[in-house]
N, CA and C of each residue as an Amber inpcrd file, in Angstrom:
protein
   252
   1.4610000  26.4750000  16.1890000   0.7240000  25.2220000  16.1600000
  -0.3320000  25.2360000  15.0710000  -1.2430000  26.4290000  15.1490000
  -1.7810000  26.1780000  13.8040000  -1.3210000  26.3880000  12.6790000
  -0.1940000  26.8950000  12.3880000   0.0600000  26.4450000  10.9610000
   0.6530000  25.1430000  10.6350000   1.4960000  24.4630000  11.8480000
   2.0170000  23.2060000  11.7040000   0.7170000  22.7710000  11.1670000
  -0.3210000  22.8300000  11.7540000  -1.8520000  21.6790000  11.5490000
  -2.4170000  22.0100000   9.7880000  -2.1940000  23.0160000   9.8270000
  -2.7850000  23.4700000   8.4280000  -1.6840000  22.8370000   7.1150000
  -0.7300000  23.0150000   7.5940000   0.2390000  22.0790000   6.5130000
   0.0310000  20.7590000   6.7580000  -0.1230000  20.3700000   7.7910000
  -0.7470000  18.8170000   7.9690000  -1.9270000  18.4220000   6.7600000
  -2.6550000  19.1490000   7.4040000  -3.5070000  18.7000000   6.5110000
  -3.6220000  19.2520000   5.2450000  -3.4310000  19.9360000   4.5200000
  -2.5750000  19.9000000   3.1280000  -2.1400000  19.1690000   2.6170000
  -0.7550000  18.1280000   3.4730000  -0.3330000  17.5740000   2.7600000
  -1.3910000  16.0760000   3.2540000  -1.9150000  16.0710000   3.8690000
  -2.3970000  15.2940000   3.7510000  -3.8400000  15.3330000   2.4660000
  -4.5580000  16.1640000   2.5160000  -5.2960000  16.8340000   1.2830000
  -4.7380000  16.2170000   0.2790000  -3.4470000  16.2540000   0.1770000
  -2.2620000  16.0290000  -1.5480000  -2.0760000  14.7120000  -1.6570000
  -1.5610000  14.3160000  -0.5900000  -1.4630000  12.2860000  -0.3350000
  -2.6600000  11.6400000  -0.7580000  -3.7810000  12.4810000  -0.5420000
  -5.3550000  11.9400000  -0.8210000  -5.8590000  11.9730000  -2.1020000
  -5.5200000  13.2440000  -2.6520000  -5.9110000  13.2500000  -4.1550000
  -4.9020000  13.0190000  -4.8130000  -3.8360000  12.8840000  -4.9080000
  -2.6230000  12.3950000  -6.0050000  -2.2410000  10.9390000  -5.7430000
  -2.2800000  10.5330000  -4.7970000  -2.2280000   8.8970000  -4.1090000
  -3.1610000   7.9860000  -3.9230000  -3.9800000   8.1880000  -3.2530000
  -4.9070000   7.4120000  -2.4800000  -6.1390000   7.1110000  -3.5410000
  -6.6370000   8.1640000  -4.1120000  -7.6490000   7.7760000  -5.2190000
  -7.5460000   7.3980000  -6.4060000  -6.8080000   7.7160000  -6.7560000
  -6.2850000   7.0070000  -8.1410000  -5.9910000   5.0070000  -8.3150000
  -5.1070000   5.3890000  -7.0000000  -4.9610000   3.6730000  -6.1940000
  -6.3780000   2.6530000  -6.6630000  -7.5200000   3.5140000  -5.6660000
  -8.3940000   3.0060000  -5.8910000  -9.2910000   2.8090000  -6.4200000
  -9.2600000   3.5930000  -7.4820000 -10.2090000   3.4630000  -8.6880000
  -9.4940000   2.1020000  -9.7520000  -7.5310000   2.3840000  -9.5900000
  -7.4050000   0.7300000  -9.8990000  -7.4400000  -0.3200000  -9.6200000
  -8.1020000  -0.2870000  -8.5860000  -8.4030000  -1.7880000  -7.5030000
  -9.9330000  -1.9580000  -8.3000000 -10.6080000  -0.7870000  -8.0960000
 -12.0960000  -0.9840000  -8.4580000 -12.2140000  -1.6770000 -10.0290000
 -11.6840000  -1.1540000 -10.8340000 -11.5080000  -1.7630000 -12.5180000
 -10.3000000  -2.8170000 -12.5160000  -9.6640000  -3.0540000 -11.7760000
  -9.0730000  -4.1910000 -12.0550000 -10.0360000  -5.4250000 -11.6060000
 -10.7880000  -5.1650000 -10.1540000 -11.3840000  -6.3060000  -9.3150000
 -12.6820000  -6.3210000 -10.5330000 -13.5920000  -5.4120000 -10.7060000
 -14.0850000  -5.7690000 -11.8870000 -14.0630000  -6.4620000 -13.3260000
 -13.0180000  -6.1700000 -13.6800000 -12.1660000  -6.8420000 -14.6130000
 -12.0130000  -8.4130000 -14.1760000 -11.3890000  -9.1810000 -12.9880000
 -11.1100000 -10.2290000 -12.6100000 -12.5030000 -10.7600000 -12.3560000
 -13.7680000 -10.2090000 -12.1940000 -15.0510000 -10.7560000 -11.9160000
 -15.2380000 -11.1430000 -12.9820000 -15.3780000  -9.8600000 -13.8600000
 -15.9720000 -10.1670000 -15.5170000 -15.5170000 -11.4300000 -16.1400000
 -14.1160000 -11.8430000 -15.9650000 -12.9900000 -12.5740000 -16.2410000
 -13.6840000 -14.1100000 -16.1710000 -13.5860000 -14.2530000 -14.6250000
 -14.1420000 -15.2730000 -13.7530000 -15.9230000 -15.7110000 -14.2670000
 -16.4500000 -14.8790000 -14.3540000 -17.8280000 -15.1780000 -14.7060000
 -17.7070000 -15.4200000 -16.2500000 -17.1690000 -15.2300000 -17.2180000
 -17.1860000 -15.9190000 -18.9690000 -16.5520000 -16.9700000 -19.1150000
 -15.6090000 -17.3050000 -17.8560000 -15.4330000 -18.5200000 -17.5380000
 -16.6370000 -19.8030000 -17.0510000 -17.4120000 -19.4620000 -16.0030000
 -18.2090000 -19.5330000 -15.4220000 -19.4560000 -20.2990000 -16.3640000
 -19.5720000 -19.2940000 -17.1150000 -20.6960000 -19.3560000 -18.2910000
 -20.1250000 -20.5020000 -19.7640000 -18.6800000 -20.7490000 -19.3180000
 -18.4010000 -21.4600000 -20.5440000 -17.9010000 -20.7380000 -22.3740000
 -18.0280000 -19.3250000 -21.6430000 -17.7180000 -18.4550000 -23.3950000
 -16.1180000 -18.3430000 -22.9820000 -15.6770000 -18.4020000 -24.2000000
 -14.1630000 -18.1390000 -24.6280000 -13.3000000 -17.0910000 -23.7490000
 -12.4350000 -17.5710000 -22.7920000 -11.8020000 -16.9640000 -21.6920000
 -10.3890000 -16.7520000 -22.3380000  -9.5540000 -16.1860000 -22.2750000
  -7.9860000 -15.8970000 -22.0480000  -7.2590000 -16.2210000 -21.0810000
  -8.1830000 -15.6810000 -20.2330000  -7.0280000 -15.7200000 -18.9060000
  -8.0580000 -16.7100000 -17.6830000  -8.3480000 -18.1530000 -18.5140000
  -9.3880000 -19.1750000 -18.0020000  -8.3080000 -19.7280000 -16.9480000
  -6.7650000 -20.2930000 -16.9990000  -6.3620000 -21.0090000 -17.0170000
  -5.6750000 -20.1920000 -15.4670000  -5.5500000 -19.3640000 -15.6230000
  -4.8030000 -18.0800000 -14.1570000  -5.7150000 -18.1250000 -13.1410000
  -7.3650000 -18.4200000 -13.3130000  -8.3940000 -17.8460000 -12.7880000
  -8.7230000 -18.9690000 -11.1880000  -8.1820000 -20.0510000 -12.0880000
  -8.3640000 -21.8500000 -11.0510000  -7.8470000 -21.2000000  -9.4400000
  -7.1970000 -20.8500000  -8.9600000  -6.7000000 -20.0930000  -7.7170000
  -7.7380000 -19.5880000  -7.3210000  -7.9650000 -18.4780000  -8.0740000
  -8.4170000 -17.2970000  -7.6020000 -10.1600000 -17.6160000  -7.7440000
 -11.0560000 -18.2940000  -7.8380000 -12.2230000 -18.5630000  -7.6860000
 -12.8700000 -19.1370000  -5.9980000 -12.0430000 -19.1870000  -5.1910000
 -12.7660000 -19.6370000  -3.7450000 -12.7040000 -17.8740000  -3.8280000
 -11.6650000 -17.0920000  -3.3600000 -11.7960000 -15.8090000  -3.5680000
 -12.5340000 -14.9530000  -3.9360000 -12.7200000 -14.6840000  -5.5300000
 -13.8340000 -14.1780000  -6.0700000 -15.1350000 -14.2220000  -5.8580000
 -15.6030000 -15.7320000  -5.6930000 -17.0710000 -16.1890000  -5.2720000
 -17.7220000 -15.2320000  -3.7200000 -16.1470000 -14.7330000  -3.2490000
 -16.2350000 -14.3260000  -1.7200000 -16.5230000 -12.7720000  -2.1750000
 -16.0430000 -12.3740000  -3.5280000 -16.1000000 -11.0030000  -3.1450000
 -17.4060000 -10.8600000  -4.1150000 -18.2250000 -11.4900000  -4.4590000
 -19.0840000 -11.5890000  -5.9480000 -20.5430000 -10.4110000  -5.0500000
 -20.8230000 -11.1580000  -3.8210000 -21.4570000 -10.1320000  -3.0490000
 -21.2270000  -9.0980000  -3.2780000 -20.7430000  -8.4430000  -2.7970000
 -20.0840000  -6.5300000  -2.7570000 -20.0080000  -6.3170000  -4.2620000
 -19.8840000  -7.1020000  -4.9390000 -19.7700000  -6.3810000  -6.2490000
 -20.8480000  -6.2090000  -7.0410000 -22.1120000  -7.4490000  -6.8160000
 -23.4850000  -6.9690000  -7.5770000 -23.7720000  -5.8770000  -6.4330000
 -23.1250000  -5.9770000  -5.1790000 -24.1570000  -4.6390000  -4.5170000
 -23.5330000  -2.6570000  -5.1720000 -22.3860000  -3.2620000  -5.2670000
 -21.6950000  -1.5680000  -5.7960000 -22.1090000  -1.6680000  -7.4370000
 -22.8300000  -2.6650000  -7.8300000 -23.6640000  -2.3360000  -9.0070000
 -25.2640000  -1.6610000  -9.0490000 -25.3980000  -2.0130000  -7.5700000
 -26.9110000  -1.5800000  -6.7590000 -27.9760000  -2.7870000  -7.5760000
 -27.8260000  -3.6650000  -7.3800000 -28.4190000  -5.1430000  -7.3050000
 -28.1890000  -5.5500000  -6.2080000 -29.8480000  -5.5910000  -5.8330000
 -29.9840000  -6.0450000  -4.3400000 -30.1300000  -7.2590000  -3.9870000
 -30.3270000  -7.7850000  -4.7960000 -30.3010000  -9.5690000  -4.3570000
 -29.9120000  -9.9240000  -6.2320000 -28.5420000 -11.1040000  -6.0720000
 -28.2160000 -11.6450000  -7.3130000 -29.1100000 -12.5570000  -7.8990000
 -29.4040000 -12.5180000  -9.0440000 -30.5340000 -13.5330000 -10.1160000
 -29.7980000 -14.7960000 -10.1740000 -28.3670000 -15.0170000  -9.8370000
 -27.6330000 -16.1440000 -10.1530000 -27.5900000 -17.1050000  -9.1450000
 -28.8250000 -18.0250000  -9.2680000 -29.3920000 -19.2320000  -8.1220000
 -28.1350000 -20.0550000  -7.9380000 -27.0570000 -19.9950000  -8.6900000
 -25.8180000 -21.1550000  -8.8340000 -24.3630000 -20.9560000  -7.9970000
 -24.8930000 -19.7410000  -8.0190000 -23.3730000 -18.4690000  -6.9800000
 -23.7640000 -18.5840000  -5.5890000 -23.1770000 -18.8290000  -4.7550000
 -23.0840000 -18.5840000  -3.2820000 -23.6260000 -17.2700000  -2.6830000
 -24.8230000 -16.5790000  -2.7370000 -24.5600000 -15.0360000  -2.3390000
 -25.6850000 -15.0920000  -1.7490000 -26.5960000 -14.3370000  -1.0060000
 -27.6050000 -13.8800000  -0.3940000 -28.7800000 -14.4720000  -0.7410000
């Protein structure tokens, strides 16, 4: 039994660092990316991908919170955004 457990968690150890984090470090720079995106829109400067974004703005506005906070900005300067 304990070695069944010890290979358990091994492979679970391996699922975690070869899978699971990598995953999410591309969620983190992509969702950043789609903020950055959304806000030069926002502001009116020259967008690319202005025209993809029309959907995805009830969304974003939702996640705009959590994202000045994982910048460690505790309250947003942007009186015009929905946030705290």
């Amino acid at each position: 039994m304990d070695l069944e457990r010890k290979v358990r968690e091994l492979f679970s150890e391996f699922v975690q660092l070869h899978f699971k984090k990598p995953v999410e470090a591309d969620f983190r720079d992509l969702r950043s990316a789609l903020l950055f995106s959304m806000f030069l829109e926002w502001f009116g400067l020259d967008n690319p991908l202005g025209i993809y974004l029309l959907d995805l703005y009830p969304e974003l506005l939702s996640e705009f919170h959590l994202w000045h906070k994982t910048l460690g900005i505790e309250h947003s300067k942007l009186d015009f955004l929905p946030c705290c």
